[in-house]
Steps between C-alpha positions, in 0.01 A plus 500: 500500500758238392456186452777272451479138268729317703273488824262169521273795535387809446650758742520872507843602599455513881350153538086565451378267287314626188264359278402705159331340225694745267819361616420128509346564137844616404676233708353222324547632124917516644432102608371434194700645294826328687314134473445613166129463494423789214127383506467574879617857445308547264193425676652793724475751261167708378422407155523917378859562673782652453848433486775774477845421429805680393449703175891381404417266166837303560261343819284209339235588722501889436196719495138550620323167500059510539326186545559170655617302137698809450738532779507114525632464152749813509655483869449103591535322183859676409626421815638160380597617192754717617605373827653154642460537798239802691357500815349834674572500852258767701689618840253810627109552431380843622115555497330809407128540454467257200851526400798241619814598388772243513849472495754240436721325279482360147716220406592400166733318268479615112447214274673674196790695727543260795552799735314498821377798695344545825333849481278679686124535411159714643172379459172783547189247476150632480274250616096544534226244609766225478699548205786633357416809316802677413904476542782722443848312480785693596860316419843580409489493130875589481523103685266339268644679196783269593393175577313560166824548309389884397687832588627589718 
């Protein structure tokens, strides 16, 4: 099943609308998250979470993050630290079981570097009785790395 952001609404490639609460959960922590509205997607996310980025240290929000406080201080908070401009822009959500994956585009200027990139990203939620219970990021850290003004 794919869904795809830019429809006005959700449709499974085909045409048959779709409605999944897993999906719309996810949906609305994207919308948030692009109005910037950080306590919104919070309120998404299951208080005993957790967050897994990349394990590369040169990536300000790198590691395993457990716990709502947690991954809001170490993946949300850095974000305009390090960044000018950064906008995450989701293309595809695919539905499986309790899982969405989704793929898209991340969008960022670095603050210290000035460089821009426009890299590709994938998404695998978890998400149980309502809430956001888990994510794996997938990203092009070779991109980032740059915008960041590390190797290479």
């Amino acid at each position: 099943m794919c869904i795809r952001d830019r429809d006005a609404s959700p449709q499974i490639e085909g045409g048959i609308t779709m409605s999944s609460e897993q999906v719309a959960v996810v949906r609305r922590a994207y919308e948030g998250f692009a109005k910037g509205d950080i306590p919104s997607v919070l309120g998404l996310i299951a208080p005993q979470d957790e967050w897994v980025e990349t394990d590369l240290e040169a990536i300000p929000t790198h590691g395993t993050h457990r716990g709502l406080e947690t991954g809001a201080r170490s993946v949300f908070a850095p974000v305009p630290q390090y960044f000018s401009a950064f906008a995450i822009v989701p293309e595809q959500f695919l539905e499986v079981g309790d899982h969405v994956v989704v793929t898209g585009r991340v969008r960022a200027t670095g603050k210290e570097t000035g460089r821009s990139m426009n890299a590709p990203f994938a998404h695998v939620f978890t998400v149980r009785d309502g809430k956001i219970t888990k994510l794996l990021n997938f990203h092009d850290t070779r991109r980032w790395l740059h915008v960041l003004g590390g190797q290479p």
